[in-house]
VOKOL-203251 format. One record per residue (C-alpha): residue in one letter; y, x, z. Coordinates in nm, 4 decimals, decimal comma. Layout:
% VOKOL-203251
aa=a north=Y east=X up=Z
...
//
This chain:
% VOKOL-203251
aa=x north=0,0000 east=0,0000 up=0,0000
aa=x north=0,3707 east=0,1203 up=-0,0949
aa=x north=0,5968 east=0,1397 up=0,1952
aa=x north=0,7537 east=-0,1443 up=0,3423
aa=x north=1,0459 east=0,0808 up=0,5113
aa=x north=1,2985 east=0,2967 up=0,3049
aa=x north=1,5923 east=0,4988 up=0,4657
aa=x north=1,8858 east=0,5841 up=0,2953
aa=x north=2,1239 east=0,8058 up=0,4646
aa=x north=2,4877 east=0,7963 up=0,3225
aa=x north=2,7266 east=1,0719 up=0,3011
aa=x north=2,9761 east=0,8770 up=0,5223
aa=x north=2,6876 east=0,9375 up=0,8378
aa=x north=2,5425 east=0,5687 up=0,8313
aa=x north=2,1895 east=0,5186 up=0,7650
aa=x north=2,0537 east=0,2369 up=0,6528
aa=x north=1,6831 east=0,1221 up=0,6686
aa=x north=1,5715 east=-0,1229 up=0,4358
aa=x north=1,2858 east=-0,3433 up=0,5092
aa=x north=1,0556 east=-0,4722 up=0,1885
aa=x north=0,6956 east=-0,5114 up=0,1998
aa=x north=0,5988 east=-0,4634 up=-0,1506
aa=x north=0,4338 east=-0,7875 up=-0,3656
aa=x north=0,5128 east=-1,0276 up=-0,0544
aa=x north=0,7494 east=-1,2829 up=-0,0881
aa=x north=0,8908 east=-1,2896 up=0,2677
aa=x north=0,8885 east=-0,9461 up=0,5276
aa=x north=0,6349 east=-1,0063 up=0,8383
aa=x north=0,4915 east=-0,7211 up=1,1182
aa=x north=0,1519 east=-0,7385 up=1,0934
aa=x north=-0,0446 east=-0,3865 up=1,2589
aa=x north=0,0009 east=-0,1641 up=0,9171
aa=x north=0,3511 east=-0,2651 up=0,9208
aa=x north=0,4680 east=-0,1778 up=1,2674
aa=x north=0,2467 east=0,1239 up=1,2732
aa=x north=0,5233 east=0,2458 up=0,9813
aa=x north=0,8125 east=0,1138 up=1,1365
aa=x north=0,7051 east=0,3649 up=1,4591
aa=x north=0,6588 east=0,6540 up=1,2523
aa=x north=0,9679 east=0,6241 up=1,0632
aa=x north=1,1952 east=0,5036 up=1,3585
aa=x north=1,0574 east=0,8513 up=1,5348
aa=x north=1,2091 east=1,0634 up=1,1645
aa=x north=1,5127 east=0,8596 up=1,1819
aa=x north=1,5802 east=0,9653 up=1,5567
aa=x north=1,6442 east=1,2487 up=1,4605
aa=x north=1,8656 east=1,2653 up=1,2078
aa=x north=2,2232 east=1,3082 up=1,2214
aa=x north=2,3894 east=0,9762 up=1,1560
aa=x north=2,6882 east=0,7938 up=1,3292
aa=x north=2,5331 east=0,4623 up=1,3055
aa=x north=2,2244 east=0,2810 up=1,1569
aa=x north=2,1667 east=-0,0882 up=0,9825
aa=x north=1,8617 east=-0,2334 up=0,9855
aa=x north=1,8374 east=-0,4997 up=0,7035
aa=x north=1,6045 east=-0,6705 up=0,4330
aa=x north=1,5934 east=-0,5254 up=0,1198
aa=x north=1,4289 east=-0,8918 up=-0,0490
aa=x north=1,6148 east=-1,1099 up=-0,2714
aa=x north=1,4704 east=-1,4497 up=-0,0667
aa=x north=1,6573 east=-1,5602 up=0,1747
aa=x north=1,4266 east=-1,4495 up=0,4871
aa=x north=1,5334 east=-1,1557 up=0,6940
aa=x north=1,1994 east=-1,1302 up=0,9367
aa=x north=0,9547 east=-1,4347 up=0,8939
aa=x north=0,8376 east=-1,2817 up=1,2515
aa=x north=0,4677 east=-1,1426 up=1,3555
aa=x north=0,1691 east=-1,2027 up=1,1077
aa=x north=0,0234 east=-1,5180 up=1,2747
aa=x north=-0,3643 east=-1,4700 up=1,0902
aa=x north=-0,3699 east=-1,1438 up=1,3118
aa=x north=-0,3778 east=-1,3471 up=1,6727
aa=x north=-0,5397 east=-1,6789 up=1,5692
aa=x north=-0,8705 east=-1,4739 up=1,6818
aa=x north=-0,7561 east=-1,2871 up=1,9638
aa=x north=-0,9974 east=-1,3739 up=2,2819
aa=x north=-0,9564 east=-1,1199 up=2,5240
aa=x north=-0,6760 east=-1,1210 up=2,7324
aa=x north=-0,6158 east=-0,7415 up=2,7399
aa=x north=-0,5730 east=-0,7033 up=2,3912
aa=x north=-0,3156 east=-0,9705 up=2,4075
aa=x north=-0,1161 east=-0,7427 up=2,6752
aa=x north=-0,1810 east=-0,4127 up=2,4304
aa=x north=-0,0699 east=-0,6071 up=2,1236
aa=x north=0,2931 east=-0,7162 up=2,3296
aa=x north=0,3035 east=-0,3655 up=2,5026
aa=x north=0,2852 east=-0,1913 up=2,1431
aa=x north=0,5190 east=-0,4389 up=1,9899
aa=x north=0,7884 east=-0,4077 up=2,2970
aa=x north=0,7360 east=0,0127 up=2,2561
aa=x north=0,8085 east=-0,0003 up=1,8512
aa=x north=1,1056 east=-0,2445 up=1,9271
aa=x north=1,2393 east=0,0049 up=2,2237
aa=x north=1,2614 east=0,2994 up=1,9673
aa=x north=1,5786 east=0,0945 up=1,8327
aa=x north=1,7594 east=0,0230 up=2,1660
aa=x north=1,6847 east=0,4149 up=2,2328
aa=x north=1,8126 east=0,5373 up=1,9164
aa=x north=2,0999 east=0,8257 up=1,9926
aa=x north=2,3350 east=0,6199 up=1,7855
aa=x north=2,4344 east=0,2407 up=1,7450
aa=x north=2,1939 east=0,0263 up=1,5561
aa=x north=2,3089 east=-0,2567 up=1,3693
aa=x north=2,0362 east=-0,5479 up=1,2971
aa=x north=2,2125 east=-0,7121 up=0,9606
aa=x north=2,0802 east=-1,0742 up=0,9341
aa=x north=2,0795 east=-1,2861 up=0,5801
aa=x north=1,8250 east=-1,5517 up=0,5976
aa=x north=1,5623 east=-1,6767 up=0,8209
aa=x north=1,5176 east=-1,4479 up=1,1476
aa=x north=1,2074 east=-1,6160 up=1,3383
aa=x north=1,0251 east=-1,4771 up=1,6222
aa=x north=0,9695 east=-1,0657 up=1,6419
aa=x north=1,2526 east=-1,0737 up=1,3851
aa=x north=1,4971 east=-1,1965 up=1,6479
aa=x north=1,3375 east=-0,9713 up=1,8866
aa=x north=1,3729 east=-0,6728 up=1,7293
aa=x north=1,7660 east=-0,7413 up=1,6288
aa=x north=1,7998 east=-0,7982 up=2,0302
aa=x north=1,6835 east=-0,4647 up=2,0660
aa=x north=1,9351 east=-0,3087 up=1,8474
aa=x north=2,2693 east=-0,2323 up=1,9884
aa=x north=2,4244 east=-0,4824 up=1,7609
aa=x north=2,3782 east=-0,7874 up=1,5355
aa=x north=2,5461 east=-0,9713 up=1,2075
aa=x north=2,4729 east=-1,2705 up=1,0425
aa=x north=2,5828 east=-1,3906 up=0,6793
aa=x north=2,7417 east=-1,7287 up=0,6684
aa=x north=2,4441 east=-1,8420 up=0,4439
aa=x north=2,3095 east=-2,2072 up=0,4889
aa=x north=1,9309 east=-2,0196 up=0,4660
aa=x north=2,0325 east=-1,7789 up=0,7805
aa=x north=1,8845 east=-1,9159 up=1,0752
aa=x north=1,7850 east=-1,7515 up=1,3920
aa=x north=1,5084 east=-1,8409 up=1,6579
aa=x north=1,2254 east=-1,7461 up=1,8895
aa=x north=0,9850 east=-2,0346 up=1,8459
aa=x north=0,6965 east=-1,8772 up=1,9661
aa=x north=0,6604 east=-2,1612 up=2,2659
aa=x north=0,5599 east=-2,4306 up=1,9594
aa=x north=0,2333 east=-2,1895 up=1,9098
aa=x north=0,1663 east=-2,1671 up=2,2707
aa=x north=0,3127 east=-1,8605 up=2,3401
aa=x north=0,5904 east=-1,6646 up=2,4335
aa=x north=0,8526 east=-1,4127 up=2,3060
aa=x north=0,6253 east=-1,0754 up=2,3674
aa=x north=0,7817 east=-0,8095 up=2,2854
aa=x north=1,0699 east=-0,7981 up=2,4243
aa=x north=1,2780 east=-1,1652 up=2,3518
aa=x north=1,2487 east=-1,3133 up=2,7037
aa=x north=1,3928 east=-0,9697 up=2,8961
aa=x north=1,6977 east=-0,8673 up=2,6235
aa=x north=1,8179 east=-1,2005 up=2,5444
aa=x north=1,8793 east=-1,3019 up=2,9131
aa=x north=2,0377 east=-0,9526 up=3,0004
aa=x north=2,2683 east=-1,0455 up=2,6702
aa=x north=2,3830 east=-1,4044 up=2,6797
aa=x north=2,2984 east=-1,5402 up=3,0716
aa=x north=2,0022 east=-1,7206 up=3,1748
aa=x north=2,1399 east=-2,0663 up=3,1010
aa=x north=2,1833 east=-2,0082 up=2,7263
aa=x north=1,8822 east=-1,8282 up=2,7225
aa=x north=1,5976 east=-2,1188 up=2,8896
aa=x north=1,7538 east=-2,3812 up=2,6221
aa=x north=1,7182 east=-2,1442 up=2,3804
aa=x north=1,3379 east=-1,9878 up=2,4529
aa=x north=1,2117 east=-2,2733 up=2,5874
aa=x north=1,3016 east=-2,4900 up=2,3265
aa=x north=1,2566 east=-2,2313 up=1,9867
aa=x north=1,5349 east=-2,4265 up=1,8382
aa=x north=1,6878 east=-2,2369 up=1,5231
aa=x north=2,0669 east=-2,1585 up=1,5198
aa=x north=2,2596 east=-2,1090 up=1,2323
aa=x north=2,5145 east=-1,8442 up=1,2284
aa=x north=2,7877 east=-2,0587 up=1,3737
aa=x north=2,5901 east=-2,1630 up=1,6601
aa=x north=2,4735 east=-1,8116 up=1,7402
aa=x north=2,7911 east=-1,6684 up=1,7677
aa=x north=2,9254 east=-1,9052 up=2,0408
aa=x north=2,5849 east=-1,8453 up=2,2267
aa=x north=2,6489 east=-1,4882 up=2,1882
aa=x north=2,3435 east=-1,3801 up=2,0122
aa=x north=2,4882 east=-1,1826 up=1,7461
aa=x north=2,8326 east=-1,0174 up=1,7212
aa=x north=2,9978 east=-1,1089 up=1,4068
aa=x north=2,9788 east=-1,3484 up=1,0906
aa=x north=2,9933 east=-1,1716 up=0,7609
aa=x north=3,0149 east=-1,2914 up=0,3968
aa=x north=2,6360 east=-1,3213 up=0,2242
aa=x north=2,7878 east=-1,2264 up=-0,1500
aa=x north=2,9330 east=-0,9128 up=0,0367
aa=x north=2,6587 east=-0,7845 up=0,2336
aa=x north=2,6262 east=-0,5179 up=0,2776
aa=x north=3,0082 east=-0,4163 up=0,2350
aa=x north=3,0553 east=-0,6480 up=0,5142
aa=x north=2,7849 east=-0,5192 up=0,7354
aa=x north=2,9473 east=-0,1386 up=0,6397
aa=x north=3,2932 east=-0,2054 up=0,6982
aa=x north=3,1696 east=-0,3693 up=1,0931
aa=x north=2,9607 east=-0,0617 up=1,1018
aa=x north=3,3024 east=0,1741 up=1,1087
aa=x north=3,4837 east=-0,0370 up=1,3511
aa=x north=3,2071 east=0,0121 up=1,5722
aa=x north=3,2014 east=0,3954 up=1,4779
aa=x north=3,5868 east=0,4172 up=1,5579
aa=x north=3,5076 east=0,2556 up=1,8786
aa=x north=3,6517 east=-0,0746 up=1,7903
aa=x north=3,3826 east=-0,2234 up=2,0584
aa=x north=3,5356 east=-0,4314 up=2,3603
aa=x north=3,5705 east=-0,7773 up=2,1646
aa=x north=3,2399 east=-0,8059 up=2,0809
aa=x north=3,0814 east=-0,6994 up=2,4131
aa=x north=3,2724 east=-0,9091 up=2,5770
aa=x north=3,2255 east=-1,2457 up=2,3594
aa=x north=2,8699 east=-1,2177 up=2,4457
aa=x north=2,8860 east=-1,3247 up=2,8463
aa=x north=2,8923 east=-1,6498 up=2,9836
aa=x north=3,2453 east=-1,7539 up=3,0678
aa=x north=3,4187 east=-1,9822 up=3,3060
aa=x north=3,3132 east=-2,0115 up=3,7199
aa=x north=3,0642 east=-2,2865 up=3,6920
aa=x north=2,8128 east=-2,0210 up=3,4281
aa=x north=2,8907 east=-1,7491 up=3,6925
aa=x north=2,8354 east=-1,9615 up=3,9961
aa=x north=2,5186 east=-2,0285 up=3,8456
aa=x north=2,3946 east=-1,7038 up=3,7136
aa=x north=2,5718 east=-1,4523 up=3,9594
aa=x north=2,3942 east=-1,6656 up=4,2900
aa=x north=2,0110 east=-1,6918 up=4,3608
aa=x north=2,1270 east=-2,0960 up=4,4852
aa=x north=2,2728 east=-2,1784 up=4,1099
aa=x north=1,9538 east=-1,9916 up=3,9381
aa=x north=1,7483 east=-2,1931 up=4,1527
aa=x north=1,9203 east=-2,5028 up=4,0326
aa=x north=1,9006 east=-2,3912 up=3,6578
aa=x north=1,5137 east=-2,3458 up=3,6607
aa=x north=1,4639 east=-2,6446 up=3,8510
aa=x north=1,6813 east=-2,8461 up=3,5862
aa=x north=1,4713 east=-2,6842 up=3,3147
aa=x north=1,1351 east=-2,7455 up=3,4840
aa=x north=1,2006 east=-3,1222 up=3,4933
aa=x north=1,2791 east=-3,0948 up=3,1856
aa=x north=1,0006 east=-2,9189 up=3,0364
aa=x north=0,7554 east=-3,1348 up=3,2660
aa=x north=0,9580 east=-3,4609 up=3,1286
aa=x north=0,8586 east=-3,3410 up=2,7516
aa=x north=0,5129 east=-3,2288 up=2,8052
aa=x north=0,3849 east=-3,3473 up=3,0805
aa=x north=0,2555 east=-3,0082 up=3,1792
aa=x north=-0,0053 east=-3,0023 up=2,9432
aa=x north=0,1289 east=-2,6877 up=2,7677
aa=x north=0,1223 east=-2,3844 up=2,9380
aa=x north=0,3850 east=-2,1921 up=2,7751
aa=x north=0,6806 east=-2,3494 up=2,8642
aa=x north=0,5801 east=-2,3358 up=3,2529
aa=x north=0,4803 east=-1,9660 up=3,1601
aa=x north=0,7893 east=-1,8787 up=3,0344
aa=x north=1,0244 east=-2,0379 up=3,3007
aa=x north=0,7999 east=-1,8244 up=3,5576
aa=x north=0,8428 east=-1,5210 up=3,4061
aa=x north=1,2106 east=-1,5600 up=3,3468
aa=x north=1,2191 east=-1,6532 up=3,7423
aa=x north=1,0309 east=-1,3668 up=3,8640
aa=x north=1,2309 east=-1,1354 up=3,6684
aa=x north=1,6067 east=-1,2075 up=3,7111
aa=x north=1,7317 east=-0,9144 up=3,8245
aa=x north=1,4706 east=-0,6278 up=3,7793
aa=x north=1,4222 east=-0,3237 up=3,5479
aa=x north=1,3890 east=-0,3728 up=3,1834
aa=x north=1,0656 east=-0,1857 up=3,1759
aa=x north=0,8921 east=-0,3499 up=3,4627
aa=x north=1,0498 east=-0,7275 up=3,3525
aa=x north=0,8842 east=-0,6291 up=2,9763
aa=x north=0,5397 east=-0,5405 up=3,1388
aa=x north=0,5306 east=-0,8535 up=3,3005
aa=x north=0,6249 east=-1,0474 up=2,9523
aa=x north=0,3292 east=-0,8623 up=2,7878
aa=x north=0,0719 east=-0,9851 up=3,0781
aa=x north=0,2109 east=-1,3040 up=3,0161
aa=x north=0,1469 east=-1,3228 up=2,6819
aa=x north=-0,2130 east=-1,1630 up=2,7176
aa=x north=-0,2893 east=-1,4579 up=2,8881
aa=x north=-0,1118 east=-1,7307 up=2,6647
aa=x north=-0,2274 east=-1,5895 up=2,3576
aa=x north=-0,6012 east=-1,6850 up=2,4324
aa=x north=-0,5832 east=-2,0230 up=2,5403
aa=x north=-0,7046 east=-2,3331 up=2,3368
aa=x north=-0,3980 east=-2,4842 up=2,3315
aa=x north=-0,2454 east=-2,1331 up=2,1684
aa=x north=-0,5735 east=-2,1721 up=1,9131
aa=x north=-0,4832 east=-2,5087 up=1,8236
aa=x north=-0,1369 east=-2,4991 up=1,7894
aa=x north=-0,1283 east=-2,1418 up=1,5411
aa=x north=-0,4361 east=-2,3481 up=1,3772
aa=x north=-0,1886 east=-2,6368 up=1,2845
aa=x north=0,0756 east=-2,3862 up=1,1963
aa=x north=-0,1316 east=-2,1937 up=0,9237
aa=x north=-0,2734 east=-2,5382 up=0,7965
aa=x north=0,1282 east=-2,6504 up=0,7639
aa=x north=0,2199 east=-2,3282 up=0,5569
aa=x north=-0,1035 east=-2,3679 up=0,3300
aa=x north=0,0459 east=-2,7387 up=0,2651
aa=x north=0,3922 east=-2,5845 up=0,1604
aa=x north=0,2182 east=-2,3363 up=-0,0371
aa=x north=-0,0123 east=-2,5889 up=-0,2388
aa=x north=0,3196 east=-2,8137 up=-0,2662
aa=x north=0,5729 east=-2,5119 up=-0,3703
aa=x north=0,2780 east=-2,4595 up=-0,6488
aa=x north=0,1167 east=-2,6965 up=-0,7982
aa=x north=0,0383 east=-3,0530 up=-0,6648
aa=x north=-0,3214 east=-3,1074 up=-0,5903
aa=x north=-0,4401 east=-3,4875 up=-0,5889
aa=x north=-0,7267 east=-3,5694 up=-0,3478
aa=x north=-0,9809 east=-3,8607 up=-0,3824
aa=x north=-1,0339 east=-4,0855 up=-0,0453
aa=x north=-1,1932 east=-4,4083 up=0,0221
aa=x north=-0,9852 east=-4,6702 up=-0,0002
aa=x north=-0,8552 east=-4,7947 up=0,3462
aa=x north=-0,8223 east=-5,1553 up=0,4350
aa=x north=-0,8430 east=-5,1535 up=0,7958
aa=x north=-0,6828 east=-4,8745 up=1,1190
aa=x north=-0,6212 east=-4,8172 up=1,4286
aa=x north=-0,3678 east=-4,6783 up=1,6077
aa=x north=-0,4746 east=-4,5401 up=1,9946
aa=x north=-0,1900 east=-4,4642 up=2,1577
aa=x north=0,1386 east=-4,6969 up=2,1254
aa=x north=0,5062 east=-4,6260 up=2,2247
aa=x north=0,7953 east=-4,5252 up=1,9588
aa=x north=0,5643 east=-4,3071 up=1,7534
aa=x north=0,2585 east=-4,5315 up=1,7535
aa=x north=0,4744 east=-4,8457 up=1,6345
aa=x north=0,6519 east=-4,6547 up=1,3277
aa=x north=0,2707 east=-4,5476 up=1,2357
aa=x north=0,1612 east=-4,9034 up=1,2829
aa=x north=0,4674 east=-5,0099 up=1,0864
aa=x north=0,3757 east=-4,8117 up=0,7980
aa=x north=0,0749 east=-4,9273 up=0,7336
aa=x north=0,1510 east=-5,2854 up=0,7543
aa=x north=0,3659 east=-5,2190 up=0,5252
aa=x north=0,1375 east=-5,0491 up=0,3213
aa=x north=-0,0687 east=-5,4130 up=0,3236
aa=x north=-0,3102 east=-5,2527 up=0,5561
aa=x north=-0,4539 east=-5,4147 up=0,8922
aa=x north=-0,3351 east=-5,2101 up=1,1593
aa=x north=-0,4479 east=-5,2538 up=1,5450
aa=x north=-0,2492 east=-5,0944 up=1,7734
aa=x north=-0,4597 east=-4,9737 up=2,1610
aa=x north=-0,3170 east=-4,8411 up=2,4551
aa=x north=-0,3622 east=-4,8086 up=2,8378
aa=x north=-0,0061 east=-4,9282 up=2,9216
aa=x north=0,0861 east=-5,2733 up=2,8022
aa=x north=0,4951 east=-5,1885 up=2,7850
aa=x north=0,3857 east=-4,8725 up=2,5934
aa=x north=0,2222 east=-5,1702 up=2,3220
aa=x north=0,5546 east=-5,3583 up=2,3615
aa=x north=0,7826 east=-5,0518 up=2,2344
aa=x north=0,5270 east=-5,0404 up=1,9170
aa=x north=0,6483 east=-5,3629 up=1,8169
aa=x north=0,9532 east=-5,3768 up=1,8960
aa=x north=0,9928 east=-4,9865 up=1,7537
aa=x north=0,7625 east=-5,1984 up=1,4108
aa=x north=1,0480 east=-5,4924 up=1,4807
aa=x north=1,3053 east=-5,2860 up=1,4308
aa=x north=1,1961 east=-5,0946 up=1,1170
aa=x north=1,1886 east=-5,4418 up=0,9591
aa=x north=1,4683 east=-5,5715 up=1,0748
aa=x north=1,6576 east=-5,2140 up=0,9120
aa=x north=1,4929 east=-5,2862 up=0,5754
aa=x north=1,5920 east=-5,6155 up=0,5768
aa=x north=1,9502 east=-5,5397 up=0,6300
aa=x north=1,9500 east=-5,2853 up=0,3998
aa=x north=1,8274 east=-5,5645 up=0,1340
aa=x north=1,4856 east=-5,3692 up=0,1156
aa=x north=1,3339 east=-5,6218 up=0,2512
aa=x north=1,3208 east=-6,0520 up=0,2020
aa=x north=1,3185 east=-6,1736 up=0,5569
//
């Protein structure tokens, strides 16, 4: 395989590293991969350069599409979960150890280890492209940011901004990650990489306060509540509720994640990341985990297939369901497919959760007929 890395030193002193991985269509770290990014972040420590930029060298609009998911779905011991986060977290270091700034340049999607390696660079841009969007969703696979997310972005933006944003894996658009903090600047996507230069020289010339100091929580309340083990308290309490009010505490990485952020408010980088990376050994093998990466890769086979050609499948035909399991999602199901012409009978323990089916069915109708799509 060709490399996946190139550097480029310029004869101003910035270096730029270009990541590509040759005949894919988006960049993901997968083992080959990061075993090149060590080796060539240990060359590029050594050289003499005033600052470095870390950026994609694809045309697609996708920065870092995150880790390889195939390479944990069969992951089963728990150990080799911890390795796998402690090597990721030690390749990722390399860049906030670097004897220069680093400067992680974001155009497009930046999911996951993506995100978690532009938190461990000293810096980070975003283009104002609609296709740039920045998260750690590793919680929807039943895990959690390992190698390195759930330690650097507290220490960057506050805890507050940091549960909603981990414990959700929402994506954020450039706007939205600028207020939160999360990156530094907003720079033009036609202009690239003359944007991402000309923000690497103000940060050579020192031109550094404004955007260190845009990244903190502000105001009395967010340092009432950060600053004081009483307001923490409060914060992961509010955010356990929550979490417990969405899942019921079936899912053990959201709980998993609030715990480790608790127990490690406060302490050494190094010792908070080791923690993170038992963490994750642990998530990494549960069924849930399986499952949930299962549905993932099943959902990017689908887009694949669709983004191709269409494929038409043969069934039975259906003239008679069921739905087990009512409320607002089990009555817009039901609603469909009675309006499909199909019988539909809709179960359920709880006799209000039935109720809310029909009136959530009731109120799909009652839309449609407004909207003249339906005769009443």
């Amino acid at each position: 395989m060709k490399n996946a890395f190139t550097f480029e030193k310029r004869d101003d002193g910035i270096g730029i590293l270009y990541f590509d991985i040759p005949g894919e269509s988006v960049n993901k770290f997968n083992t080959p991969v990061m075993e090149e990014l060590e080796a060539i972040a240990e060359k590029i420590k050594s050289e003499d350069l005033k600052c470095l930029l870390f950026m994609s060298g694809k045309e697609s609009p996708i920065f870092i599409a995150g880790a390889d998911i195939s390479e944990i779905k069969d992951l089963t011991d728990p150990e080799v979960g911890y390795q796998v986060a402690l090597r990721g977290q030690s390749v990722f270091d390399k860049f906030a150890q670097m004897p220069f700034p680093t400067i992680s340049v974001i155009n497009g999607a930046c999911m996951g280890g993506g995100t978690e390696l532009s938190l461990a660079c000293t810096y980070r841009v975003a283009t104002d492209s609609p296709a740039t969007k920045i998260a750690l969703p590793e919680v929807n696979l039943g895990i959690l940011p390992g190698w390195g997310g759930t330690q650097r972005l507290p220490r960057l933006i506050g805890l507050q901004r940091s549960l909603d944003f981990i414990l959700t894996g929402k994506n954020l658009n450039a706007k939205r990650a600028y207020r939160a903090g999360i990156i530094d600047k907003i720079i033009t996507a036609e202009w690239v990489l003359e944007d991402a230069l000309k923000f690497a020289n103000e940060i050579i010339s020192g031109k550094t306060e404004k955007y260190i100091k845009q990244r903190n929580p502000k105001g009395l309340a967010s340092a009432a509540l950060e600053k004081t083990s009483v307001g923490r308290n409060i914060m992961f309490s509010q955010a356990e509720k929550m979490v417990m009010k969405k899942s019921g505490g079936h899912y053990p990485a959201p709980l998993r994640i609030l715990k480790v952020l608790k127990q490690t408010v406060g302490m050494p980088l190094q010792k908070g990341l080791e923690i993170e990376a038992r963490a994750l050994g642990d998530l990494i093998v549960t069924p849930i985990c399986k499952s949930l990466v299962q549905i993932f890769l099943w959902t990017e086979e689908i887009k694949k297939e669709n983004g191709t050609s269409k494929k038409t499948v043969k069934t039975d035909k259906v003239t008679k369901t069921a739905v087990l399991g009512a409320g607002i999602m089990g009555g817009g199901i039901a609603q469909l497919f009675a309006a499909k012409g199909i019988d539909v009978r809709v179960k359920d323990i709880n006799h209000d959760a039935v109720a809310k089916a029909y009136q959530q069915a009731a109120s799909v109708l009652k839309e449609k007929v407004k909207r003249r799509r339906l005769t009443k």
